[in-house]
C-alpha positions in Angstrom: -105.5 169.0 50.0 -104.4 171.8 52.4 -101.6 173.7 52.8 -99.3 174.0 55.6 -98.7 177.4 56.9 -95.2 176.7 58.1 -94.9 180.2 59.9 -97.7 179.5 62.7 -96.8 175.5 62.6 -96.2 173.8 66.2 -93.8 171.6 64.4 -92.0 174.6 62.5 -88.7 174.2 64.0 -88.3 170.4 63.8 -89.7 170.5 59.9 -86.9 173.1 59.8 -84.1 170.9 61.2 -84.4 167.7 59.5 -85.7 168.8 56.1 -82.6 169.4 55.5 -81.2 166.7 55.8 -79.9 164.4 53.1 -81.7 161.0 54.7 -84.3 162.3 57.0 -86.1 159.2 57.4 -86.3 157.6 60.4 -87.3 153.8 60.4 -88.4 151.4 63.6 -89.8 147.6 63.9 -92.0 146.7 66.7 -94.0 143.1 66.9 -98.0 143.1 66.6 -100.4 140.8 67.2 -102.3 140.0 64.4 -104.6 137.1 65.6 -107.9 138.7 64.9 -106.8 139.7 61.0 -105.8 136.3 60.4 -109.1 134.8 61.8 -111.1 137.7 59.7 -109.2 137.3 56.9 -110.0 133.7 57.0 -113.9 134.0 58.1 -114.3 136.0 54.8 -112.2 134.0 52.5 -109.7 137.3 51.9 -106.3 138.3 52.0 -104.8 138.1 55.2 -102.2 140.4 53.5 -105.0 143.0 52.4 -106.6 143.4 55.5 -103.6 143.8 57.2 -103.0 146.5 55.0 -106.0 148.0 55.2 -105.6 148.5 58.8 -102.4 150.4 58.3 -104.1 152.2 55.4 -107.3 153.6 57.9 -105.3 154.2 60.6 -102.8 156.5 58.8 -105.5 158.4 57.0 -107.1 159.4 61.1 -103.8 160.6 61.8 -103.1 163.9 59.3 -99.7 164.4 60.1 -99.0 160.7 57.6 -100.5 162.3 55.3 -98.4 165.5 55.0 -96.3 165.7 51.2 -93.9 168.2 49.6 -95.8 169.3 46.4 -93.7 172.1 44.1 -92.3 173.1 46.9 -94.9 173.7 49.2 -96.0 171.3 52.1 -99.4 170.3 52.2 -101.6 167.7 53.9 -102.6 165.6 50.9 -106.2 163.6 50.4 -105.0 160.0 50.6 -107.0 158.3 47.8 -104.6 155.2 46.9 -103.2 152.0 48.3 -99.7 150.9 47.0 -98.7 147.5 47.4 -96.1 144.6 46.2 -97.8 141.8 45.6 -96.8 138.2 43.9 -99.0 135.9 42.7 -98.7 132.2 43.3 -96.4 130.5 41.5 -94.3 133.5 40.5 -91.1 134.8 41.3 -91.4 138.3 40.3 -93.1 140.9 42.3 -95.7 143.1 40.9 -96.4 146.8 42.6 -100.4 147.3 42.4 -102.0 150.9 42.6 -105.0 150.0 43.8 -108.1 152.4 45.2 -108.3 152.6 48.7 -112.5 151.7 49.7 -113.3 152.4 53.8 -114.9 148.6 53.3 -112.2 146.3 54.3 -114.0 143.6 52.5 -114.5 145.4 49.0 -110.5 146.7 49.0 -109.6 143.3 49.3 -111.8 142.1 46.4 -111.3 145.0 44.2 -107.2 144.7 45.4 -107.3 141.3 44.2 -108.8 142.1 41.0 -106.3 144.2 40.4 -103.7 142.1 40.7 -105.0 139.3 39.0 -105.6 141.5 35.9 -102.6 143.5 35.9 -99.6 142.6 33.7 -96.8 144.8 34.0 -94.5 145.7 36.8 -96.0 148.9 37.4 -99.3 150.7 35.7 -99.7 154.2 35.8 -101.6 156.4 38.1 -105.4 157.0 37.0 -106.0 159.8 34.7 -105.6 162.6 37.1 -104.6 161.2 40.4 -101.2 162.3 41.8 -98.2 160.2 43.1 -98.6 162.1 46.6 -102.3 160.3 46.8 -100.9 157.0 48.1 -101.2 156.8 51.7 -98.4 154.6 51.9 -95.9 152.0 50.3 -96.9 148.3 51.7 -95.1 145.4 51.3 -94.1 142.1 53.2 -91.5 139.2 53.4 -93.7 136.1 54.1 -90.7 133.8 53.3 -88.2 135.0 56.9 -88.3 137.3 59.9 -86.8 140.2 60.2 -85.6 142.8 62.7 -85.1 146.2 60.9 -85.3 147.1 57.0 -85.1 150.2 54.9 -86.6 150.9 51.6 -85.1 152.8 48.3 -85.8 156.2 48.3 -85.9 159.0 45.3 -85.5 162.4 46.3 -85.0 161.4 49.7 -85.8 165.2 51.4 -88.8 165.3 49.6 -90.1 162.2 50.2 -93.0 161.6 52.7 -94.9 158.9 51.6 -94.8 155.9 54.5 -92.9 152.3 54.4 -94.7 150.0 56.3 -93.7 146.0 55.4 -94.6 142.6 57.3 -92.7 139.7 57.9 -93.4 136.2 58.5 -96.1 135.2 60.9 -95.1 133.9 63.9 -97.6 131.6 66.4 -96.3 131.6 69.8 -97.3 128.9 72.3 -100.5 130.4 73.3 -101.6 130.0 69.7 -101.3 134.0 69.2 -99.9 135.3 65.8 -97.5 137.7 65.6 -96.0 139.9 62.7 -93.2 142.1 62.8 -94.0 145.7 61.5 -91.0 148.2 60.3 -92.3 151.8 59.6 -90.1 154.0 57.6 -91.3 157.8 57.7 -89.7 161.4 57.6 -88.8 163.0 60.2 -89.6 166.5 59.5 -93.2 165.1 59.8 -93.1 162.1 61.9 -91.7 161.3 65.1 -92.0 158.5 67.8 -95.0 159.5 69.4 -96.7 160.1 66.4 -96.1 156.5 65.2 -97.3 155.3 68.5 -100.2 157.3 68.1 -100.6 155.2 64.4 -99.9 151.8 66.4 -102.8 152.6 69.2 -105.3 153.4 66.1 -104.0 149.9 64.2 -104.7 148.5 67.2 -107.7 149.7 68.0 -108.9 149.0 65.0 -107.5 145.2 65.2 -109.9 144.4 68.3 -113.2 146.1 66.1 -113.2 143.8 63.6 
């Protein structure tokens, strides 16, 4: 974790403006092709869900800027150490939010992500002894039951919260056999702006056409 000196900051002035504000987030939804996650994720026998995630999870971590968090009062960039994801098992109704390590192996976060999962029983477990909340690199979650065009996610403490929103929704197959998901991305706007997230979308994917 490292500081942000916001006197000598490029970004000073626009952190200025919109921290300010009582909802700085911005939010967007853009469509991806996801073709070569489904066919890995099926080729290994994981979560098409996970690695999708995962993506999203190493690309935000290259770019530093998603990983910048208001800690007693001082803004930092934050080492991302922790997925976050809502997750339902088969055959339930009620969702389950899993804090789950974040491993540079696609395969073993999917594995150890499933573990976790299957083992945990409550709605929410604590962090690990001595992790902090501002660890997650971001909140994932998806709607594999409908499309969607634009969602926004609950907030607490909205000025102070940096933490990304990135969901799915349903996959879509279009004629020339090519999935597609729609991806919304909720971020602040003190830290984040448009070119950043196209910046996160080039890295996703890039990282898309490497597996």
């Amino acid at each position: 974790m490292k500081e942000i000196d916001l006197e000598t900051w490029e970004r000073k002035d626009i952190f200025n403006l919109y921290y300010q504000f009582d909802i700085p987030q911005i939010s967007l939804c853009t469509p991806l092709e996801v073709t070569k996650v489904y066919n890995f994720a099926e080729s290994k026998g994981l979560s098409f869900y996970f690695c999708l995630s995962h993506v999203f999870y190493t690309a935000l971590l290259k770019i530093e800027e998603f990983m910048i968090r208001s800690i007693n009062g001082k803004i930092v960039v934050e080492d991302g150490k922790f997925a976050n994801l809502c997750v339902m098992k088969q055959g339930e109704d009620i969702f389950k939010i899993v804090n789950s390590k974040y491993y540079p192996d696609i395969e073993k976060f999917c594995k150890e992500t499933k573990k976790k999962m299957q083992s945990q029983k409550t709605f929410l477990e604590p962090m690990p002894s001595g992790a902090r909340k501002s660890q997650v690199i971001a909140y994932m979650s998806c709607t594999p039951w409908f499309e969607f065009s634009h969602i926004t996610h609950p907030q607490d403490v909205q000025r102070n919260s940096f933490i990304p929103h990135i969901s799915f929704d349903k996959m879509k197959i279009n004629e020339k056999c090519q999935r597609w998901v729609n991806v919304s991305i909720q971020v602040n706007h003190a830290a984040i702006d448009g070119s950043l997230i196209g910046k996160l979308l080039d890295e996703v994917k890039s990282i898309i056409n490497n597996l």
